[in-house]
MOPAC internal coordinates of N, CA, C and O (Angstrom, degrees):
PM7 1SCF
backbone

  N    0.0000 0     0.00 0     0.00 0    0    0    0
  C    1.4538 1     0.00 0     0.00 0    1    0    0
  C    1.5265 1   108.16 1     0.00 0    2    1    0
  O    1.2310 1   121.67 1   -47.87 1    3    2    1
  N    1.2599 1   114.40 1   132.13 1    3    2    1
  C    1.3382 1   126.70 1  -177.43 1    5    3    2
  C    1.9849 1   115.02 1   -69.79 1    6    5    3
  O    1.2310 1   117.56 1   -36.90 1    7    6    5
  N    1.0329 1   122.26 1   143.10 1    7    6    5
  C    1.3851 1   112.40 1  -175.19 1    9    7    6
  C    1.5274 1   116.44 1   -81.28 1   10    9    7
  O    1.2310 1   119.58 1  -163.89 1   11   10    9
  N    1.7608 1   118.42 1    16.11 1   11   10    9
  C    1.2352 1   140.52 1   145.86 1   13   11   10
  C    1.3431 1   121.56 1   -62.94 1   14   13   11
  O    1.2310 1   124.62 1   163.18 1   15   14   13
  N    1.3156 1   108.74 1   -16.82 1   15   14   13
  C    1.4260 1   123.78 1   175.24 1   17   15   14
  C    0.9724 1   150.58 1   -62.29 1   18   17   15
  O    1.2310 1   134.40 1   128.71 1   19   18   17
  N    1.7049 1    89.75 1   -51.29 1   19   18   17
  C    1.4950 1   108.56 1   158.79 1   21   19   18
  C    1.2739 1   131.77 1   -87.87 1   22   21   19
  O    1.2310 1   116.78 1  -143.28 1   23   22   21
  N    1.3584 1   123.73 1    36.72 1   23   22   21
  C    1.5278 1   147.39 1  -165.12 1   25   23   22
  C    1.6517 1   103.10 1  -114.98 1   26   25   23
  O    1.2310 1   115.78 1   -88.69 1   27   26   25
  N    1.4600 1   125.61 1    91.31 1   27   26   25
  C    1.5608 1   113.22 1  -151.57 1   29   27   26
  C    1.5509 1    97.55 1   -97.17 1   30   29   27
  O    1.2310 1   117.47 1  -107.15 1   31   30   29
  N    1.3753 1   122.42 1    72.85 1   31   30   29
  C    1.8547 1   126.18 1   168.21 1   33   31   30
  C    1.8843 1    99.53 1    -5.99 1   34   33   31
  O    1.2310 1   111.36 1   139.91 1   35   34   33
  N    1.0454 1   133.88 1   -40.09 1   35   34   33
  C    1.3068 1   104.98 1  -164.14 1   37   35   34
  C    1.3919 1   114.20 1   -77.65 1   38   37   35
  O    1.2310 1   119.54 1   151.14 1   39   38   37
  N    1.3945 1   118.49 1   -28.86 1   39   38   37
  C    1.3182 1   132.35 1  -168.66 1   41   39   38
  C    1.9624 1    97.85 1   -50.21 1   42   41   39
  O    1.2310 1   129.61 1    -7.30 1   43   42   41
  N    1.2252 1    99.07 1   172.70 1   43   42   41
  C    1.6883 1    99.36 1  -167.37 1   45   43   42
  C    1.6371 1    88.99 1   -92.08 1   46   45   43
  O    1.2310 1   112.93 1   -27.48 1   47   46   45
  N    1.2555 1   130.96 1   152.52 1   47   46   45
  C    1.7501 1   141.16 1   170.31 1   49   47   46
  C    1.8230 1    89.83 1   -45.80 1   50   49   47
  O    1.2310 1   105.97 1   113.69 1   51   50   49
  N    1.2184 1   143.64 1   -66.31 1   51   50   49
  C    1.3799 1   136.47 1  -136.92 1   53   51   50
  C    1.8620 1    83.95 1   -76.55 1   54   53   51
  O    1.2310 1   113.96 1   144.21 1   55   54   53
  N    1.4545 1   129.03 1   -35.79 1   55   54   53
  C    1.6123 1   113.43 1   179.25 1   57   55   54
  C    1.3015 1    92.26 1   -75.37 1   58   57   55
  O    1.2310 1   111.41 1    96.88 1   59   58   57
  N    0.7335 1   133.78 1   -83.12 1   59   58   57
  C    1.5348 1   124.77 1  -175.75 1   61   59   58
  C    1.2432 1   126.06 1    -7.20 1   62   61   59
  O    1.2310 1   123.91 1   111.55 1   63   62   61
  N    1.4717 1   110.10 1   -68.45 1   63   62   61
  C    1.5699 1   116.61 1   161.11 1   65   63   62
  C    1.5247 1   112.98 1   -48.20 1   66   65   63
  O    1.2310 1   113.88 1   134.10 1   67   66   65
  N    1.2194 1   129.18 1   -45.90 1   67   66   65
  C    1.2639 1   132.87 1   169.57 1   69   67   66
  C    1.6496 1   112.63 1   -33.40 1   70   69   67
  O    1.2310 1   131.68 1   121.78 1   71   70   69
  N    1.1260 1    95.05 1   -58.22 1   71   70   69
  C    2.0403 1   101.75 1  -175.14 1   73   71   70
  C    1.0499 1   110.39 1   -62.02 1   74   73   71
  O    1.2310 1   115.27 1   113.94 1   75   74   73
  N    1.3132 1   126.57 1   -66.06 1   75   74   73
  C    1.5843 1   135.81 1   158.88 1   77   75   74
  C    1.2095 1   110.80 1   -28.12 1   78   77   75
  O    1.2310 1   110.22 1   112.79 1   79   78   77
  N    0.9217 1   135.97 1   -67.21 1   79   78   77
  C    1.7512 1   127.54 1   173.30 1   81   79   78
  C    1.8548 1   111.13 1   -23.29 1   82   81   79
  O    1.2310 1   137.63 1    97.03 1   83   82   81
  N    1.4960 1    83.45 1   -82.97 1   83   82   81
  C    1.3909 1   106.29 1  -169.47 1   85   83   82
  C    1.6366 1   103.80 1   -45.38 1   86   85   83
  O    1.2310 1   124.83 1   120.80 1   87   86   85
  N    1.3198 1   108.33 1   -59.20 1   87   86   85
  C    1.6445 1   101.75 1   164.16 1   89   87   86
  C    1.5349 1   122.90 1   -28.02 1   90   89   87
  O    1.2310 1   122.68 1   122.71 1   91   90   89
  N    1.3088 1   112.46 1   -57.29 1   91   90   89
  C    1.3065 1   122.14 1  -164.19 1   93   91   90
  C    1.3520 1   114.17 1   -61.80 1   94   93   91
  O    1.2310 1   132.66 1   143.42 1   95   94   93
  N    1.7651 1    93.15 1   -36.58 1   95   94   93
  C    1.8390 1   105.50 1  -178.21 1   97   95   94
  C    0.6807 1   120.85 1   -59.50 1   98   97   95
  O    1.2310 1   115.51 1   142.96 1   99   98   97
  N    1.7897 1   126.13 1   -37.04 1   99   98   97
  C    1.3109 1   147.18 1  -146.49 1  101   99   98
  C    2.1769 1    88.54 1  -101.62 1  102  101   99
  O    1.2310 1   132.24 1   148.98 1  103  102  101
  N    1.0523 1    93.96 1   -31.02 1  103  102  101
  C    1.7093 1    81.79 1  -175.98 1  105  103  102
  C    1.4055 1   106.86 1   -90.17 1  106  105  103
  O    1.2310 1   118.69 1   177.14 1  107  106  105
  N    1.5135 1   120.10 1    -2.86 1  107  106  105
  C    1.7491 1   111.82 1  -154.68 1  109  107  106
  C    1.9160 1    82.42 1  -108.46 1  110  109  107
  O    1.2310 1   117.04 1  -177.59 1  111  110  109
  N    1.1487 1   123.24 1     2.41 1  111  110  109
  C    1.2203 1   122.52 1   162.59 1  113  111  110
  C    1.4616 1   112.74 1   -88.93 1  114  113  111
  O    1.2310 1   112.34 1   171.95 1  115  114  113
  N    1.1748 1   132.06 1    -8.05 1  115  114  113
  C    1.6653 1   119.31 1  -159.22 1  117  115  114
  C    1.8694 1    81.43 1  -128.99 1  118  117  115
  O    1.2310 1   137.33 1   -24.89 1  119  118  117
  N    1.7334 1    84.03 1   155.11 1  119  118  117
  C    2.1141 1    89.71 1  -174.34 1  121  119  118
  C    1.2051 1    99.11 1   -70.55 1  122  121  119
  O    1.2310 1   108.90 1  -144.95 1  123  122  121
  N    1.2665 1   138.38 1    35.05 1  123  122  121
  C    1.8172 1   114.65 1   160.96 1  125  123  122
  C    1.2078 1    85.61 1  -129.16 1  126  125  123
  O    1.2310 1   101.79 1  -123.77 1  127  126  125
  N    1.0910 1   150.85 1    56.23 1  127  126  125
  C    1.6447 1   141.00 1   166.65 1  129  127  126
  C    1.4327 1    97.13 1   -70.70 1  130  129  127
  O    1.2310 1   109.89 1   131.56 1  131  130  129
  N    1.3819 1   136.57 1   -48.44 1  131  130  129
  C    1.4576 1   113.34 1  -175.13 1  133  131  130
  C    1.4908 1   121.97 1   -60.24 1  134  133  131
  O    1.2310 1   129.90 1   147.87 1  135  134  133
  N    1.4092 1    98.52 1   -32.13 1  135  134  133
  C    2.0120 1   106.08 1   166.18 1  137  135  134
  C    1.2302 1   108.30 1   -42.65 1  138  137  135
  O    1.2310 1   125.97 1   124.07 1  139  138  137
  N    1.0095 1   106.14 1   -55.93 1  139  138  137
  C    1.7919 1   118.14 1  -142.23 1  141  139  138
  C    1.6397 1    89.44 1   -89.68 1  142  141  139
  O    1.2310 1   107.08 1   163.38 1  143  142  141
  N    1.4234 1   141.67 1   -16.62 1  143  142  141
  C    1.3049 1   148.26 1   150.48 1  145  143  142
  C    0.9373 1   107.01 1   -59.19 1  146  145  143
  O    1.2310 1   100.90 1   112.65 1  147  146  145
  N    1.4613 1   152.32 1   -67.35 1  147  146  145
  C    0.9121 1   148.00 1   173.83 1  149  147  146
  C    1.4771 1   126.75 1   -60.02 1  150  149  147
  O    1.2310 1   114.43 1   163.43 1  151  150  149
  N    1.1771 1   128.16 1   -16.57 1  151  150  149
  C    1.6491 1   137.91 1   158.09 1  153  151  150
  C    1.5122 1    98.07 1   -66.72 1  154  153  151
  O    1.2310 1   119.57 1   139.82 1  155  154  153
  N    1.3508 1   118.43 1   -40.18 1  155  154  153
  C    1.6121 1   118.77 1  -166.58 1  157  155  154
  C    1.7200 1    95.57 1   -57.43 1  158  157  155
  O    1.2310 1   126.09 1   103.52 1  159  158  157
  N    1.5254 1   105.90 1   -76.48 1  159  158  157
  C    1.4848 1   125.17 1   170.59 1  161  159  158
  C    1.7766 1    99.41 1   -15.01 1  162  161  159
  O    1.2310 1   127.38 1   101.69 1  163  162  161
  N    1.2588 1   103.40 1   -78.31 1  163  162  161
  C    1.5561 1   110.25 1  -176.19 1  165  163  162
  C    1.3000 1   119.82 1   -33.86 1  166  165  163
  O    1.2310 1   123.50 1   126.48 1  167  166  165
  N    1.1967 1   110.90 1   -53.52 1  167  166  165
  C    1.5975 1   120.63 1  -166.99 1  169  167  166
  C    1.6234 1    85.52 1   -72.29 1  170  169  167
  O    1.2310 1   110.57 1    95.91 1  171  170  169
  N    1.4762 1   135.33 1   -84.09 1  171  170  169
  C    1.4865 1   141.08 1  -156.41 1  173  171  170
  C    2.0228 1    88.37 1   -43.82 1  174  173  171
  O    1.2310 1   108.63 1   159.62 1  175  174  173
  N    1.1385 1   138.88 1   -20.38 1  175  174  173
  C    1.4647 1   116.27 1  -170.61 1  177  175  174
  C    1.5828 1    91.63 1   -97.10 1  178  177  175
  O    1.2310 1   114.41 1   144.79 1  179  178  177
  N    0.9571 1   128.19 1   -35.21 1  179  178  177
  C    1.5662 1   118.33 1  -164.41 1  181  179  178
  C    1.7102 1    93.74 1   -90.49 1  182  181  179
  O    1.2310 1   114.79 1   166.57 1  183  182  181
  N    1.1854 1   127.48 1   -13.43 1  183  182  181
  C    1.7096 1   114.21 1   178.38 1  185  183  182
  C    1.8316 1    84.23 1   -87.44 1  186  185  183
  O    1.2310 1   105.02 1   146.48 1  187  186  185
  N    1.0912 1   145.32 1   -33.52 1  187  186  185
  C    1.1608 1   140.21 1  -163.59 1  189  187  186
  C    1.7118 1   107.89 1   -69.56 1  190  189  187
  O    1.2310 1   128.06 1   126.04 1  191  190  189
  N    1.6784 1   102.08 1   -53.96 1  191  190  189
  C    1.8147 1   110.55 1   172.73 1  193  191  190
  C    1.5720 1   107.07 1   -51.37 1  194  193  191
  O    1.2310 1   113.63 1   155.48 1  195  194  193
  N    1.1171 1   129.66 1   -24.52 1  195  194  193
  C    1.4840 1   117.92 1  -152.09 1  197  195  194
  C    1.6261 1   100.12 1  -110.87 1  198  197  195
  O    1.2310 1   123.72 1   169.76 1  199  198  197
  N    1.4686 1   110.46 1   -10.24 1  199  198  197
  C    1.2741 1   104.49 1   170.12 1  201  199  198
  C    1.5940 1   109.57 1    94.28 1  202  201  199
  O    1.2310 1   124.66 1  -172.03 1  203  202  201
  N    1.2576 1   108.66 1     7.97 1  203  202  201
  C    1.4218 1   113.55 1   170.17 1  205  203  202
  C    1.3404 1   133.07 1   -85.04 1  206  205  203
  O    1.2310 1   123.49 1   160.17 1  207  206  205
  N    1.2952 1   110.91 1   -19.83 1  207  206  205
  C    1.5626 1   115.77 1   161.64 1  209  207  206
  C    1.8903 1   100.90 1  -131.63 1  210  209  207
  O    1.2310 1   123.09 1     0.71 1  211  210  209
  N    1.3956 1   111.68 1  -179.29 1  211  210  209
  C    1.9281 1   105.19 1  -153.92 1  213  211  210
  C    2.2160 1    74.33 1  -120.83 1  214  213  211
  O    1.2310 1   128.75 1   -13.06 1  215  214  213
  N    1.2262 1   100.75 1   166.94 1  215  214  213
  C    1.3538 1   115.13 1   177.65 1  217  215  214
  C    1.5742 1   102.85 1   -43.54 1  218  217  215
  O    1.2310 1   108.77 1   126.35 1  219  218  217
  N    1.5471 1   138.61 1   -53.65 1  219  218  217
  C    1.1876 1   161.73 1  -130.20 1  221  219  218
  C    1.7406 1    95.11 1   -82.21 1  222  221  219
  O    1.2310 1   130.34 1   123.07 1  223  222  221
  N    1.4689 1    97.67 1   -56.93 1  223  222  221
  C    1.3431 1   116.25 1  -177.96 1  225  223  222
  C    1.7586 1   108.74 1   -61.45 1  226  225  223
  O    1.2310 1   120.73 1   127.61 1  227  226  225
  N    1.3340 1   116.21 1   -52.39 1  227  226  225
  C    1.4181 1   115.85 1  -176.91 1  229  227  226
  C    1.3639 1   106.46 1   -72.67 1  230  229  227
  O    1.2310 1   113.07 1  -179.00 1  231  230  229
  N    1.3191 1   130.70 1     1.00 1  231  230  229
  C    1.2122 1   136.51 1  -153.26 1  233  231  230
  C    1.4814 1   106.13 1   -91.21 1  234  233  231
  O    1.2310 1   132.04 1   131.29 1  235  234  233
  N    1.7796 1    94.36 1   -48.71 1  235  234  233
  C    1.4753 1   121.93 1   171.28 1  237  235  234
  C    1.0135 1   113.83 1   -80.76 1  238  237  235
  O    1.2310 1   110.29 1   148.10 1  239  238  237
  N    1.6804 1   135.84 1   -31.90 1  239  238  237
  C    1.4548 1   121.49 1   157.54 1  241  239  238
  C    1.6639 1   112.96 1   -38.15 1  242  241  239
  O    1.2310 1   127.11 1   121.67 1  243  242  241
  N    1.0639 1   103.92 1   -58.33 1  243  242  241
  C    1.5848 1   106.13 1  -161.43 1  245  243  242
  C    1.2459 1   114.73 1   -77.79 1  246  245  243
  O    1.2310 1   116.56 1   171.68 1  247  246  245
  N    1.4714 1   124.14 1    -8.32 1  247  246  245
  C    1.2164 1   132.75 1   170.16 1  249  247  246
  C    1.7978 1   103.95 1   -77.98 1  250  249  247
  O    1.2310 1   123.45 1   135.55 1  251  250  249
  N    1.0731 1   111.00 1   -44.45 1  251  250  249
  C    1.5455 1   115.76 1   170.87 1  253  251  250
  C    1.3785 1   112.71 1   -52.96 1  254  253  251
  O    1.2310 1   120.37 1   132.69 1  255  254  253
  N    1.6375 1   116.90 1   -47.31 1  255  254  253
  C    1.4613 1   109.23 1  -155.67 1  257  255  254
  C    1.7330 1    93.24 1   -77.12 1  258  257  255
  O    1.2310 1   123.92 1   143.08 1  259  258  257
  N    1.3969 1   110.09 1   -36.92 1  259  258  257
  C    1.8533 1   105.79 1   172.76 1  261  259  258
  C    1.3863 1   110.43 1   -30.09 1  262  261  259
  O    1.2310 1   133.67 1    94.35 1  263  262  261
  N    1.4188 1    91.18 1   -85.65 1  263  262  261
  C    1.9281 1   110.65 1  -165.88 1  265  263  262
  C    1.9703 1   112.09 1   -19.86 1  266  265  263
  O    1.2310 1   143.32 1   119.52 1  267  266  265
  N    2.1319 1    72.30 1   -60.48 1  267  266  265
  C    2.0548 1    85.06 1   178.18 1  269  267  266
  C    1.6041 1   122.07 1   -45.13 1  270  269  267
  O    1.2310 1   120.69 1   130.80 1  271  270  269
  N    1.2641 1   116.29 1   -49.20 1  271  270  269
  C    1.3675 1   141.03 1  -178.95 1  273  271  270
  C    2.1786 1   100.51 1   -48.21 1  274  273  271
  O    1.2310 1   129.80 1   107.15 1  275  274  273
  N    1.4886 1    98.71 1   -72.85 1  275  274  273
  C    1.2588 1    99.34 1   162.57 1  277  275  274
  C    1.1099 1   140.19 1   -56.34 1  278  277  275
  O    1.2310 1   118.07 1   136.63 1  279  278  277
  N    1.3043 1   121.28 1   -43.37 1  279  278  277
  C    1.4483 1   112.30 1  -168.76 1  281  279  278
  C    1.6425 1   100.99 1   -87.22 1  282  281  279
  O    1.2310 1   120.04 1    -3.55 1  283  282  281
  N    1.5752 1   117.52 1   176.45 1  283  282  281
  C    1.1645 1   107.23 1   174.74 1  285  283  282
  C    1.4882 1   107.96 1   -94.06 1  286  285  283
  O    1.2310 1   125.49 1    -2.74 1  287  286  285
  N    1.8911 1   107.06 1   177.26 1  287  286  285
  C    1.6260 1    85.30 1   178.80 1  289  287  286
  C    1.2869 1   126.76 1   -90.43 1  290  289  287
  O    1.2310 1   123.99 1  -164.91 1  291  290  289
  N    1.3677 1   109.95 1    15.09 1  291  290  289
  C    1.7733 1   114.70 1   157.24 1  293  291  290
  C    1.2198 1   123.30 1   -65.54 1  294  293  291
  O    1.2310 1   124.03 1   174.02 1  295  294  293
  N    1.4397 1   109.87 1    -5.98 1  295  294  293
  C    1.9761 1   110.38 1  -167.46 1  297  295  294
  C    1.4750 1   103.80 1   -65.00 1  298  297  295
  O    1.2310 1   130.31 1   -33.42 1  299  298  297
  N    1.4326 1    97.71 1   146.58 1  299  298  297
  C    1.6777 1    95.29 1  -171.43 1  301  299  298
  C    1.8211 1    92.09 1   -97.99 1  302  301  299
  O    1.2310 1   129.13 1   -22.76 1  303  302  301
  N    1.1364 1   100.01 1   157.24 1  303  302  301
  C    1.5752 1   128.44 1  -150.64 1  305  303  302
  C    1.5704 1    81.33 1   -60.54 1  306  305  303
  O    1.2310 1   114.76 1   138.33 1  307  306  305
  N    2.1552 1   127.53 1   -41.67 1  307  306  305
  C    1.4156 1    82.27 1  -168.44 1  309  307  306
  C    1.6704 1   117.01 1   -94.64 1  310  309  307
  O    1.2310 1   120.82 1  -163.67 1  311  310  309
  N    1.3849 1   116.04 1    16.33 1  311  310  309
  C    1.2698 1   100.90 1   176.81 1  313  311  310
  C    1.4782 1    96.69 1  -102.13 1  314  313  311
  O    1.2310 1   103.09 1  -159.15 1  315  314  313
  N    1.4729 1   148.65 1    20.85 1  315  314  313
  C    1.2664 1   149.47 1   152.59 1  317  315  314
  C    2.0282 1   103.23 1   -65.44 1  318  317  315
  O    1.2310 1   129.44 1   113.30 1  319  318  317
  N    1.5774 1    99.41 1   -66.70 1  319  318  317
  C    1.0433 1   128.88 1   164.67 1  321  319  318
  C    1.9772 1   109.43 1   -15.94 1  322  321  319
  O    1.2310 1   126.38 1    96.56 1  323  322  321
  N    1.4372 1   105.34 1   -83.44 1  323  322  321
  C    1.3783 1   134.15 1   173.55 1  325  323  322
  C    1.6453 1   102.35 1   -40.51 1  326  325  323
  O    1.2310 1   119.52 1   121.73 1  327  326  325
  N    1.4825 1   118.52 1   -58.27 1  327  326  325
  C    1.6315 1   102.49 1  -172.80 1  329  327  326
  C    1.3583 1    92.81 1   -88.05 1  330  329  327
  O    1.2310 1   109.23 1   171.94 1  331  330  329
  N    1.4211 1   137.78 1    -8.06 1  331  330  329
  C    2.1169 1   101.79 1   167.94 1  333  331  330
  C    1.4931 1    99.79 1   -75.05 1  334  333  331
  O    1.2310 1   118.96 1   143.04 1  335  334  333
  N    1.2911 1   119.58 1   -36.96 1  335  334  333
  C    1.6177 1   103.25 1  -173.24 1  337  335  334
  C    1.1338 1   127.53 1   -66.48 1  338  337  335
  O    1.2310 1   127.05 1   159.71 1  339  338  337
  N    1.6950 1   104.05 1   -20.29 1  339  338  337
  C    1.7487 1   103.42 1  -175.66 1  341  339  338
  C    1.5879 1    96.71 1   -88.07 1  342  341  339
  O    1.2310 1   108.99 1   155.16 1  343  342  341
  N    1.4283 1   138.22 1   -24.84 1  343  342  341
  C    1.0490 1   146.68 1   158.34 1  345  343  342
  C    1.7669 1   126.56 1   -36.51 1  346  345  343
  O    1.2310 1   127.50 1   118.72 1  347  346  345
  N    1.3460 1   103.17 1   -61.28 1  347  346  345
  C    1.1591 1   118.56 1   170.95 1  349  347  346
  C    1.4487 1    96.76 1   -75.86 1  350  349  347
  O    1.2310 1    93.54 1   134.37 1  351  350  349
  N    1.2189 1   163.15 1   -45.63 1  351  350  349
  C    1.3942 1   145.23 1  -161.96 1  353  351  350
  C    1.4924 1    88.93 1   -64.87 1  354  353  351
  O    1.2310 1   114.17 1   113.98 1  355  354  353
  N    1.3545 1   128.64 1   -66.02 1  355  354  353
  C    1.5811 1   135.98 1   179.52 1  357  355  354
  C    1.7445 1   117.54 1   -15.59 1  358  357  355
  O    1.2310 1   131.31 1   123.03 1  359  358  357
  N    1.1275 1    95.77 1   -56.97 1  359  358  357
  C    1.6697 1   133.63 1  -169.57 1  361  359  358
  C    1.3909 1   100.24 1   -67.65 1  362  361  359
  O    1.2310 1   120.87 1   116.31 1  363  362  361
  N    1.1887 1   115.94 1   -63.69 1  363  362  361
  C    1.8729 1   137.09 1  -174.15 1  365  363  362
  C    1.4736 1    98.69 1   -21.50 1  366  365  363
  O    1.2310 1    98.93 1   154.82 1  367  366  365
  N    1.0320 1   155.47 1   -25.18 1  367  366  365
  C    1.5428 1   156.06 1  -176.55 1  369  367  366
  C    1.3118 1   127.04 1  -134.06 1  370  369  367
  O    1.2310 1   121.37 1  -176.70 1  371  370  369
  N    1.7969 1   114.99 1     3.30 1  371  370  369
  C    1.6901 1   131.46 1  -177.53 1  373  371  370
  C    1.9408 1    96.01 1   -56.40 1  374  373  371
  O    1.2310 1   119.62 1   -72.15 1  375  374  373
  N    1.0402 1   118.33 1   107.85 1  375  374  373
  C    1.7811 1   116.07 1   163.88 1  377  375  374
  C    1.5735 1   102.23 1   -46.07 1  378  377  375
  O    1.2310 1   129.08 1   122.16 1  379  378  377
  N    1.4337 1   100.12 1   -57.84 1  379  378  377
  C    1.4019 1   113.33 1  -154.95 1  381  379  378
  C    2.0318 1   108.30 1   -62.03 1  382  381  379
  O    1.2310 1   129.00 1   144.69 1  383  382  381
  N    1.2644 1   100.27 1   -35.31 1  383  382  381
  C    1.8226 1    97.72 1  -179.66 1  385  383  382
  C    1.7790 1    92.73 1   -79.35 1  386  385  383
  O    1.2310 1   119.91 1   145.18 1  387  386  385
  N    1.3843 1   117.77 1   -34.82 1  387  386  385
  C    1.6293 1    96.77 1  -168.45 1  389  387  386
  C    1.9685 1   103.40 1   -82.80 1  390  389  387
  O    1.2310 1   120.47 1   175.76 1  391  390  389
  N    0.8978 1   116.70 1    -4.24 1  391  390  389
  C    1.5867 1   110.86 1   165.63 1  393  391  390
  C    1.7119 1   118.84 1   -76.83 1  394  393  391
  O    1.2310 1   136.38 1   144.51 1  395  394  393
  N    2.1178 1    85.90 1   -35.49 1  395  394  393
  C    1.9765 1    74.16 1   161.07 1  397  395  394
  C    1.2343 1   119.24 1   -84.07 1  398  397  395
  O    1.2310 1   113.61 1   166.19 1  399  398  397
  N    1.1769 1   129.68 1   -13.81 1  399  398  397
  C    1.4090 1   136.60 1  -178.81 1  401  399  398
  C    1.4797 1   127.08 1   -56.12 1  402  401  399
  O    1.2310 1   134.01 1   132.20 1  403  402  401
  N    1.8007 1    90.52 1   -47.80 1  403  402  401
  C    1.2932 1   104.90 1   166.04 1  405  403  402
  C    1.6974 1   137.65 1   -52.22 1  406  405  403
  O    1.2310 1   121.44 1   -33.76 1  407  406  405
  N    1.5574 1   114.85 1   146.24 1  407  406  405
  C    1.3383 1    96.95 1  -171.76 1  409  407  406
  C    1.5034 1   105.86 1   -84.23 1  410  409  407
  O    1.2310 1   123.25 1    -7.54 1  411  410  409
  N    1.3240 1   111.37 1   172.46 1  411  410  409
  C    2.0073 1   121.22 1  -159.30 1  413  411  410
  C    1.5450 1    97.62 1   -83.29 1  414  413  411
  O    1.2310 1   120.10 1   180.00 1  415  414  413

């Protein structure tokens, strides 16, 4: 099973983003966090090709795996919270992320 797999499209983008976070946290503590970032990446582009999650959803994956990456893992949930939203407001009109976003 591909690690696209375990990415469940029905769940709402903010649980989603939720897992991904915590994932990210949990990997940006151990010495392969850039691996295990980049498996994240991997998995959110190939659940994205196959039509299993919508641009919106991978949008917020990857907005999660940022924040996690940056902040430390003491950040309290609402200033995690505070930079995806000011993040995503930023983002909300990028051509260039919604052309990768888009499906091929």
């Amino acid at each position: 099973m591909s690690r696209a797999d375990d990415i469940d499209p029905s769940l709402p983008a903010n649980a989603i983003a939720g897992s991904a976070t915590i994932e990210a946290s949990s990997a940006s503590a151990s010495t392969g966090a850039s691996e295990a970032i980049g498996r994240a990446d991997a998995a959110i582009a190939e659940a994205l090709a196959t039509g299993r999650i919508d641009s919106i959803q991978a949008q917020e994956l990857l907005l999660a795996e940022v924040v996690a990456e940056q902040l430390p893992a003491s950040a309290s949930p609402e200033s995690i919270a505070g930079l995806t939203s000011q993040l995503r407001e930023l983002l909300a009109d990028d051509p260039t992320l919604a052309r990768l976003l888009s499906p091929s």
